[in-house]
Legacy VTK file of the C-alpha trace (Angstrom):
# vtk DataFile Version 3.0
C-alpha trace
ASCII
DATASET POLYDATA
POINTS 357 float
-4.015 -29.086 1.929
-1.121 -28.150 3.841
0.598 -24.499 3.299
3.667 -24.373 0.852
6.113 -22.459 -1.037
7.191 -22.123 -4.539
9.362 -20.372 -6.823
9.927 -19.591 -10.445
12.036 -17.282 -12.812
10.545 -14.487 -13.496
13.298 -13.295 -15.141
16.633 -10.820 -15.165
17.034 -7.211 -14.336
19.094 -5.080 -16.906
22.335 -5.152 -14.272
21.717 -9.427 -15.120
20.481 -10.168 -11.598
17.963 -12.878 -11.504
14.379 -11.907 -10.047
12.561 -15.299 -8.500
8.693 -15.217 -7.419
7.897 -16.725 -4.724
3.992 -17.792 -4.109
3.055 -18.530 -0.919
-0.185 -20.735 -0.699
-2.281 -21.176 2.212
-3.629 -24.196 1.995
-7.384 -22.849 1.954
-7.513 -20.925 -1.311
-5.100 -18.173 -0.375
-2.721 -17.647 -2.794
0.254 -14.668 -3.306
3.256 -14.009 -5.451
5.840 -11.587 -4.877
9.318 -10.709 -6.978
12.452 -9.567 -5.480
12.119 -6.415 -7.616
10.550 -3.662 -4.962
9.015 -6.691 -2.645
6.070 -6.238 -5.862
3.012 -8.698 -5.144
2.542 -9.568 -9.062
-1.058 -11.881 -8.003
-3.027 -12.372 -4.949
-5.931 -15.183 -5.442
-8.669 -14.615 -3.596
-12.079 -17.336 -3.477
-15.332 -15.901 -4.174
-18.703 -17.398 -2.417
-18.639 -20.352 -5.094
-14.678 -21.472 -4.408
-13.537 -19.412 -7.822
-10.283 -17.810 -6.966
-9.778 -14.444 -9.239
-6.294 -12.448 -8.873
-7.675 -9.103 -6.915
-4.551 -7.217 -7.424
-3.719 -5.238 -10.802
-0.332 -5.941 -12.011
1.783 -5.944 -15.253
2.562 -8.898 -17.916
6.426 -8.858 -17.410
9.513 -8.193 -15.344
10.399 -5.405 -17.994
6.888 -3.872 -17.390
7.401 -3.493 -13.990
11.278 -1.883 -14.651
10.140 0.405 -16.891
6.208 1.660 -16.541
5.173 0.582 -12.660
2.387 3.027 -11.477
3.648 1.475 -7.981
1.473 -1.482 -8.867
2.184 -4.325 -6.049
5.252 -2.081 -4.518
6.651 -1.789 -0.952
6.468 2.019 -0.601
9.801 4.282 1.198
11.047 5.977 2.469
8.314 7.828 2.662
4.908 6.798 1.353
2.487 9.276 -0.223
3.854 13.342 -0.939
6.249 15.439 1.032
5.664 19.336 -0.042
8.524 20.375 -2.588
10.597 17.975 -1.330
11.828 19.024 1.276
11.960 18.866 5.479
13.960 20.541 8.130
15.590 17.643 10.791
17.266 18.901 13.660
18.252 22.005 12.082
19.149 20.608 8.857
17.603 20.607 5.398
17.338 17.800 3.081
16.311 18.185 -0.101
15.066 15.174 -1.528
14.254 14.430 -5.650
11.203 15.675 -7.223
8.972 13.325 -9.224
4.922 14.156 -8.381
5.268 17.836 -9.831
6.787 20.008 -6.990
6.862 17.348 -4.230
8.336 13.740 -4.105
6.071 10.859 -4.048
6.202 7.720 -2.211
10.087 7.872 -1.666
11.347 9.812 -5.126
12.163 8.316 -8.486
14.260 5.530 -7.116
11.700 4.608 -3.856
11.389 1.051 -2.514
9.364 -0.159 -4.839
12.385 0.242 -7.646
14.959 -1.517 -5.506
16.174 -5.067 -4.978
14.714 -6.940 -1.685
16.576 -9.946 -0.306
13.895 -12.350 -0.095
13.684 -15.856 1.895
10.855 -18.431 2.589
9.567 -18.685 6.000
8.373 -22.405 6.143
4.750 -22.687 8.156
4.990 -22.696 11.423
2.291 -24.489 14.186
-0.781 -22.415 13.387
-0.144 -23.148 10.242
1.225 -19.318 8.992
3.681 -19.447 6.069
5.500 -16.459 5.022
8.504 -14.392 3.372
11.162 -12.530 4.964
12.303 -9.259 2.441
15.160 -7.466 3.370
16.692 -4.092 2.057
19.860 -1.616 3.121
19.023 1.768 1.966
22.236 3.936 2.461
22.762 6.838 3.712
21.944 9.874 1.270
19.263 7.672 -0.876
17.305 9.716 -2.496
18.276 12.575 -0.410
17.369 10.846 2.962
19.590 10.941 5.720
20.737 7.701 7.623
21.529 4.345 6.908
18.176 2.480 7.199
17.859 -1.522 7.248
14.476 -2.071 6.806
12.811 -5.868 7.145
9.170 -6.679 5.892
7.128 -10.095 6.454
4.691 -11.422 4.246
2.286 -13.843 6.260
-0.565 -15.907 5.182
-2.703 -17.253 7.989
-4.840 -20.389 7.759
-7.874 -17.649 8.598
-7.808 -15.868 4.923
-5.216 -13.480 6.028
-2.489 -11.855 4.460
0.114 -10.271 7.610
2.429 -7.231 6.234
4.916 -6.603 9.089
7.401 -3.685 8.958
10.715 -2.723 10.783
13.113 -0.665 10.127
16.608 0.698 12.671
18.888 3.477 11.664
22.290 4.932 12.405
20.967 8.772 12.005
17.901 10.357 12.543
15.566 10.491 9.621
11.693 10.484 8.431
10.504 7.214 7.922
6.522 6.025 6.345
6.674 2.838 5.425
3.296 1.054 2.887
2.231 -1.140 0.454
0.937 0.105 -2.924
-1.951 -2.527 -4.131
-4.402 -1.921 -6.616
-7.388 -4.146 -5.026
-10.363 -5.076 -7.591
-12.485 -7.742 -5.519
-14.065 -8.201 -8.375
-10.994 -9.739 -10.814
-11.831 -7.033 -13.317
-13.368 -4.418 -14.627
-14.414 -0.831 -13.313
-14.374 -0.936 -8.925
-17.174 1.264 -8.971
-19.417 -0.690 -7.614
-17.948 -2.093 -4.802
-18.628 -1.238 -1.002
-16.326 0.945 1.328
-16.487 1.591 4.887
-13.771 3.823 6.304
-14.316 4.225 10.155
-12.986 8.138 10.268
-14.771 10.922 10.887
-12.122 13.084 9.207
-9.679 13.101 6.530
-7.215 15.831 5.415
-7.930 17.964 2.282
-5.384 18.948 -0.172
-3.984 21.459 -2.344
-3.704 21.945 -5.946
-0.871 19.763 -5.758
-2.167 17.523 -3.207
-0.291 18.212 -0.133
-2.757 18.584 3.122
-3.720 21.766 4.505
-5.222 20.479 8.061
-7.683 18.105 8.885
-11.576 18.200 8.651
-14.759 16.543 9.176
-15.941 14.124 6.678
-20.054 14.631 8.119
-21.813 15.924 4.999
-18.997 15.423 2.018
-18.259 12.453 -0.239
-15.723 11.728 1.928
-18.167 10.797 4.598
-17.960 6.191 4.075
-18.588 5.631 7.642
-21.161 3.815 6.558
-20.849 1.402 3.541
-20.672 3.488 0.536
-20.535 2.038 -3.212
-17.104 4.013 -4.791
-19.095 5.120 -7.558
-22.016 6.799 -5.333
-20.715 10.512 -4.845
-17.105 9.815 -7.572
-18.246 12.449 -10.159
-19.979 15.112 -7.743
-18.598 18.327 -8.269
-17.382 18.727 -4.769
-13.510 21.023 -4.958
-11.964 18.220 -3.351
-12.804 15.831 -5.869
-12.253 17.759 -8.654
-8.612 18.778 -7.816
-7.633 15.126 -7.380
-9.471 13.567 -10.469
-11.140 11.468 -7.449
-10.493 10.255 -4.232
-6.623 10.059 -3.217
-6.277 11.302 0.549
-6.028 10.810 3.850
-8.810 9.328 6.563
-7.529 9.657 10.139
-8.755 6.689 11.396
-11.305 6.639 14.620
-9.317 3.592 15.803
-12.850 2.573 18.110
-12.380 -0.858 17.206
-8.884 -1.371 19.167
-7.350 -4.825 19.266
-5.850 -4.067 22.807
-3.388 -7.137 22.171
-1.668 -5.836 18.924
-2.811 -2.175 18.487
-4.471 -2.947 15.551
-7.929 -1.069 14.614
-10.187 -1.329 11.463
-8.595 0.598 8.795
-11.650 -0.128 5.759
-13.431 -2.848 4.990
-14.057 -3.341 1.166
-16.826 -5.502 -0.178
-18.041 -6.806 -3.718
-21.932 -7.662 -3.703
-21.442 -9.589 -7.006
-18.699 -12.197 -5.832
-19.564 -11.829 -2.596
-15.772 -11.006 -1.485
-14.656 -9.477 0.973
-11.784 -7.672 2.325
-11.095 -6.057 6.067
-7.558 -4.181 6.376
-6.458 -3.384 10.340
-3.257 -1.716 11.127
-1.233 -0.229 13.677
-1.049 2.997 11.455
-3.157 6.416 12.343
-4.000 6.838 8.431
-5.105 5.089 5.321
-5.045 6.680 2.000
-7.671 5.980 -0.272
-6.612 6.250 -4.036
-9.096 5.521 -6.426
-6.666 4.640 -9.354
-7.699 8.243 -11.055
-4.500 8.269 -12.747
-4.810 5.199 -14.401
-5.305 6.408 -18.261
-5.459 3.301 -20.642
-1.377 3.523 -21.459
-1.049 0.447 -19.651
-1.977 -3.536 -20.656
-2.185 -5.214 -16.940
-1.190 -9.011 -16.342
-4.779 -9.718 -17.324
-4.206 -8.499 -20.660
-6.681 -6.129 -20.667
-6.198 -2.040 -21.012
-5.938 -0.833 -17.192
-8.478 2.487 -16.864
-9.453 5.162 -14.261
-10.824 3.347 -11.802
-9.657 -0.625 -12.230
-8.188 -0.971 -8.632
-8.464 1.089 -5.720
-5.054 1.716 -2.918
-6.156 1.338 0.368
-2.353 2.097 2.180
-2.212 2.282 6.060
0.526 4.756 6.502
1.432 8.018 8.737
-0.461 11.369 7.172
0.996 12.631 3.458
3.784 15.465 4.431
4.233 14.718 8.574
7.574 16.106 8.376
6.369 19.489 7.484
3.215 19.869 9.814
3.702 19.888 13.136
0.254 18.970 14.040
0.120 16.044 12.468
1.497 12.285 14.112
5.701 12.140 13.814
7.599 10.341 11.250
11.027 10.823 12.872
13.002 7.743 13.621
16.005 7.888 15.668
18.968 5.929 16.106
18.761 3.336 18.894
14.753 3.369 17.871
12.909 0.436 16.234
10.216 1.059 13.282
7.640 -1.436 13.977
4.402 -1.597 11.671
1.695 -4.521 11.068
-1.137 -3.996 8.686
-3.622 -7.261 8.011
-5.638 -7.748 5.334
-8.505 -10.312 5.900
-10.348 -11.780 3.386
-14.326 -13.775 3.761
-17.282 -14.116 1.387
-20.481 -12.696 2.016
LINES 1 358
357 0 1 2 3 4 5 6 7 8 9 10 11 12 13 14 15 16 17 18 19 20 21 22 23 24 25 26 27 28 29 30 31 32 33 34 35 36 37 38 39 40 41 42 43 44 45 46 47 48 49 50 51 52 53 54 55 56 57 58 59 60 61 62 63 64 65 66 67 68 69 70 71 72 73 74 75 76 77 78 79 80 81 82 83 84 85 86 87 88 89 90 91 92 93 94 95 96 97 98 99 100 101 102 103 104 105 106 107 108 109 110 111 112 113 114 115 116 117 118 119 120 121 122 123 124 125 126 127 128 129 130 131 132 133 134 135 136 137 138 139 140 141 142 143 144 145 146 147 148 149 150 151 152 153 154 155 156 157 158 159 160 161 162 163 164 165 166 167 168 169 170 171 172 173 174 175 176 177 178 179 180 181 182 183 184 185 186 187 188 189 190 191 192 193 194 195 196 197 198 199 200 201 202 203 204 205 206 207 208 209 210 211 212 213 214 215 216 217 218 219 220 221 222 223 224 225 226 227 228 229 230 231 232 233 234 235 236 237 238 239 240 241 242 243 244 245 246 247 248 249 250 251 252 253 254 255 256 257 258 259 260 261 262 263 264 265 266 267 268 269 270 271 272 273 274 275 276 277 278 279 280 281 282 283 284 285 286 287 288 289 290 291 292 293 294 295 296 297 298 299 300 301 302 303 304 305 306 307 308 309 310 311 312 313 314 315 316 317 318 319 320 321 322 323 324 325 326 327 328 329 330 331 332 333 334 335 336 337 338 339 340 341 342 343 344 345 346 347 348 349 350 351 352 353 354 355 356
């Protein structure tokens, strides 16, 4: 089969605009839907070692789900992905305060983030190598959600005829400002149920510990903690060990600074994680151009919610796996820079490839 596009309703926003998804289908098995509303991928079909495609992305039943009760499921994340500490960062001299909405820090942008706002989207029909994609734009003026600068940000969704799904950022802006772009998918290889049991390999030798209210406080060695899945760890192994880490973030949700030992020369891309289900046999490898990847293990997730499967959505459903700059750059020094300057282009790829064991 040949790639190809479609679209559908999927219904209006309360202002009346009309949100279209668009799936995007590879030709091999490779399927993926995504909604004007915050670039949100709503399903991504994945094969298992048999041929049986199962979505392997949580999402929610309807367009007024996703208005009113996203947990970021599916989202484009900005202008900042993950926390920035009360809120606030000193730029050139200047403060900006920015909205709070994660207790006393703003999280992945503020109330009103990427994920909440309209993207222009428009096929890209498959080209020679047989890649088919969508082009999303947004214009986030200056002063959203206290950020300075005008930013126009673009984002490509790519599937490849090689079971891969391309995420490619840019962004240009007319005044300095912080800038840490993601996506925010829930991944369960599996199609359901708890994601205990699957695999994880995270090729990092350190990761950043938190706070009480999860902002880092440096950087340290993963050798001899549950945070230690250079090697390939089931989620569920070391989950419930009463390690302070763990405890203060109901699970996993932090920062690995990746190793990046597996360079792609070419691109700059590097393994980020690889994620594996032994039952299916699916499996998933995520490179990136980015020095971090946050591993959230849906700990938040407390039953409130029916997803698209129509089934409760619990701790521990879907795991995040976002390639991204460190939580709270703008307010450590040490850590790799966020700024983005005028005359500057953003550029950001993260690929997600998929196989069967």
């Amino acid at each position: 089969m040949r790639p190809s596009i479609t679209t559908k309703d999927f219904g209006n926003l309360p202002d009346g605009r009309a949100v279209t998804e668009f799936t995007l289908d590879n030709g091999c098995g490779l399927r993926l839907a995504a909604i004007n509303l915050g670039g949100i991928v709503t399903t991504l079909q994945v094969p298992d070692r048999h041929g049986t495609s199962a979505n392997v992305v949580l999402g929610l039943p309807t367009l007024a789900d996703y208005v009113t009760r996203n947990p970021h499921f599916g989202t484009i994340v900005g202008r900042y992905g993950n926390r920035i500490a009360a809120g606030r960062f000193v730029l050139d001299g200047a403060t900006f305060q920015l909205p709070l909405n994660d207790g006393p820090n703003t999280l992945h942008g503020g109330p009103q983030g990427f994920g909440t706002r309209w993207w222009d989207i428009a096929p890209i029909e498959a080209d020679a190598r047989g890649h088919a994609g969508l082009l999303l734009r947004h214009t986030s003026e200056d002063g959203e959600q206290g950020y300075p600068g005008r930013l126009q940000v673009e984002v490509r969704y790519t599937l490849g005829a090689d079971q891969s799904w391309r995420i490619d950022y840019r962004a240009e802006t007319d005044r300095p400002t912080v800038l840490n772009l993601t996506h925010h998918d829930y991944f369960n290889l599996a199609g359901g149920g708890p994601v205990l049991d699957h695999l994880l390999v995270l090729p990092a030798s350190r990761y950043t510990p938190v706070d009480a209210s999860l902002i880092p406080t440096g950087i340290a060695d993963v050798a001899g903690t549950p945070f230690d899945f250079r090697v390939p760890t089931r989620i569920g192994e070391h989950i419930r060990t009463p390690h302070a880490q763990l405890v203060r973030a109901r699970g996993y949700d932090h920062n690995w600074v990746l190793d990046r030992s597996e360079q792609n020369q070419d691109q700059g891309l590097a393994l980020a994680a690889r994620l594996s289900h032994p039952g299916s046999g699916r499996v998933m490898e995520i490179h990136t151009t980015e020095p971090g990847v946050q591993f959230y293990s849906g700990n938040f997730l407390d039953g409130t919610l029916v997803g698209s499967s129509g089934q409760v959505v619990r701790q521990s459903d879907g795991l995040c796996l976002e390639t991204q700059h460190f939580p709270d750059s703008p307010n450590q020094p040490g850590f790799p820079s966020t700024v983005l300057r005028p005359g500057e282009v953003f550029e950001s790829c993260t690929v997600h490839r998929f196989s069967v064991a």
